[in-house]
C-alpha positions in Angstrom: 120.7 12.1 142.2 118.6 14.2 140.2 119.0 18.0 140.0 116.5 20.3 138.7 117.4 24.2 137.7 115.0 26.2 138.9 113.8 29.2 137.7 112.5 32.4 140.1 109.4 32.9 140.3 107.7 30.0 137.8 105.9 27.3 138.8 104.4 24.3 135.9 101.3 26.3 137.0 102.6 29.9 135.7 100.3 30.6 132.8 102.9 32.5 130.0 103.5 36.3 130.1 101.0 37.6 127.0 102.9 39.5 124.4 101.5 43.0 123.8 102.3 45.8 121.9 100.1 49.1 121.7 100.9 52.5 120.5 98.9 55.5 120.2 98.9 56.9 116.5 97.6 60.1 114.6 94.5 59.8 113.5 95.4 60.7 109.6 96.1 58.7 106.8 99.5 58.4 107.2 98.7 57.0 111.1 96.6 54.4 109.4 99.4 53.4 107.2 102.0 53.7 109.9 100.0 51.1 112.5 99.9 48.4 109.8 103.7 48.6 109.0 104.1 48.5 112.7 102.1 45.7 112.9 104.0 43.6 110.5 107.4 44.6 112.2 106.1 43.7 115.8 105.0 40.3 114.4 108.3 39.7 113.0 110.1 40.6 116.1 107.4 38.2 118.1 109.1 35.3 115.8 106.2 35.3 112.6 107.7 35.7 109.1 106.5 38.9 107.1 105.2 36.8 104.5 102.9 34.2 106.5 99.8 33.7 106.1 98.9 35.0 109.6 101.5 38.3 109.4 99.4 39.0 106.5 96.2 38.7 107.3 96.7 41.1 110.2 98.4 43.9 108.5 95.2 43.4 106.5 92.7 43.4 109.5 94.8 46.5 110.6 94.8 48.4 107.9 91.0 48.4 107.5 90.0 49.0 110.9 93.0 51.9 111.2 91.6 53.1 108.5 87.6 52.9 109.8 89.2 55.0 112.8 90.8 57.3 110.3 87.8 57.6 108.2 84.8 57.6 110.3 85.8 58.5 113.7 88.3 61.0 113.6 88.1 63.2 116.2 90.5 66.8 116.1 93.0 66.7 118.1 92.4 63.1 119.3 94.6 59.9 118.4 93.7 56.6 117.9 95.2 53.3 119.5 96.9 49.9 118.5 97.1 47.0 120.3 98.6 44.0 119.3 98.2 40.7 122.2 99.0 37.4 121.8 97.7 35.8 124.7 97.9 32.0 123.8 99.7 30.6 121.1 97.4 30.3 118.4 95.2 33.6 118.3 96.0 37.3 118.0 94.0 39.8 119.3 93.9 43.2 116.8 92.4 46.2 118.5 91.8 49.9 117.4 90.6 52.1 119.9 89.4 55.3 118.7 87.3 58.6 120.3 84.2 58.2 118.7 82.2 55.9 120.7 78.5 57.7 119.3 78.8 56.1 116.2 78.4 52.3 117.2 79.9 49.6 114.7 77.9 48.6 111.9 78.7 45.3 111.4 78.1 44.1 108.1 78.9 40.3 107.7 78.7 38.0 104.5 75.0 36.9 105.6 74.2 40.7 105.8 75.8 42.2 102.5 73.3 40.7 100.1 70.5 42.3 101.5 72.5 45.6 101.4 75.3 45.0 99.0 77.7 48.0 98.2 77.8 49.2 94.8 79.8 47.2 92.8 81.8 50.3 91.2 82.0 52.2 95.2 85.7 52.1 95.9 84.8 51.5 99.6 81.8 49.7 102.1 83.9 46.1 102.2 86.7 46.4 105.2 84.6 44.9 107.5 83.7 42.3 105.0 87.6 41.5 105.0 87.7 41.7 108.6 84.9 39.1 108.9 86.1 36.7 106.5 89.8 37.0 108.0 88.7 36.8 111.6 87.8 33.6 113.8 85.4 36.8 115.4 85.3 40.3 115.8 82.9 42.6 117.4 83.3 46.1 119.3 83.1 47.0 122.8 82.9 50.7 124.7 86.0 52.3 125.7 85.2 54.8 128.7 84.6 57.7 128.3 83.6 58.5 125.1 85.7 56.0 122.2 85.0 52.4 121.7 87.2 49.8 120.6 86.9 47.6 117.6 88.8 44.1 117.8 89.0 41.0 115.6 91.1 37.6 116.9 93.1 36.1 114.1 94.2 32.7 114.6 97.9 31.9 114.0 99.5 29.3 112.4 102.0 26.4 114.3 105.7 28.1 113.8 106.2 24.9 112.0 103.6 25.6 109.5 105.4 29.0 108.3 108.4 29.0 106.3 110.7 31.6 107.2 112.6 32.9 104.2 116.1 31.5 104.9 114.2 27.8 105.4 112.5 28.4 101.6 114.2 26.0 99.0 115.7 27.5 96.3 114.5 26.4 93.1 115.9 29.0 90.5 119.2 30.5 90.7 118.4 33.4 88.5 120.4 31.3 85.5 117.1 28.9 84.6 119.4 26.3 86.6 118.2 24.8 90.2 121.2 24.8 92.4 122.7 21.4 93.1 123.1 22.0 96.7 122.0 25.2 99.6 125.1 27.0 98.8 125.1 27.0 94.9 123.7 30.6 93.9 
């Protein structure tokens, strides 16, 4: 006779539970700064390695559009807002939500630079370049009443695909030897 354990309240049908984080952060440099490292840490928690590909292209994507909130739409007094969803296995979903919803998103994309191409020597004018060229898309949508919310979706590697640090082989024991077996160090 077959058995089956059951679990309360799934079905096969139950679609899985979205991971999200999101947390409201000053908007200074330091909060800019702060959302990326808390980006990386939430993406380690949620099972990425720090140093995949994917865990570092979206404390990338963070970091510049933190730092658009930071820079062009700081309101006083007013915060801005990370959110952090991974709603299917292969894609995360970035979003900064910030107060200034006048100033729409000027999206500048690799087709649109060379027609107005920063200076070369301006130490700013390329996050969103970044953000493009990282992103499978991006764009910007209201956020009522006054903000508006700019998100990118990153797609994320297979867990097998990643290498966490403990599965890395060792190939120099610090003594210009490789190590005959795991344990050697």
């Amino acid at each position: 006779m077959k058995s089956q354990i059951s679990t309360p309240g799934w079905t096969p049908h139950t679609p899985p539970t979205p991971l999200r984080f999101t947390r409201l952060l000053s908007a200074t440099p330091r909060g800019a700064r702060l959302a990326r490292l808390l980006a990386v840490r939430q993406l380690t928690e949620w099972g990425r390695p720090s140093t995949s590909t994917a865990t570092e292209s979206a404390a990338l994507v963070v970091a510049e559009l933190a730092a658009n909130a930071v820079t062009h739409a700081r309101v006083r007094g007013r915060c801005f807002r990370l959110t952090l969803t991974i709603e299917t296995p292969d894609t995360l979903r970035v979003e900064v939500t910030d107060p200034r919803g006048d100033r729409p998103l000027q999206p500048r994309t690799a087709a649109t630079a060379t027609a107005a191409a920063p200076d070369p020597t301006a130490e700013s004018g390329r996050g969103l370049l970044l953000v493009d060229a990282l992103a499978t898309r991006w764009g910007s949508a209201p956020y009522p009443p006054s903000g508006k919310t700019v998100w990118a979706c990153l797609p994320l590697a297979a867990r097998d695909d990643d290498l966490y640090e403990t599965d890395r082989p060792q190939t120099d024991t610090g003594r210009g030897q490789r190590p005959e077996r795991w344990g050697e160090f």
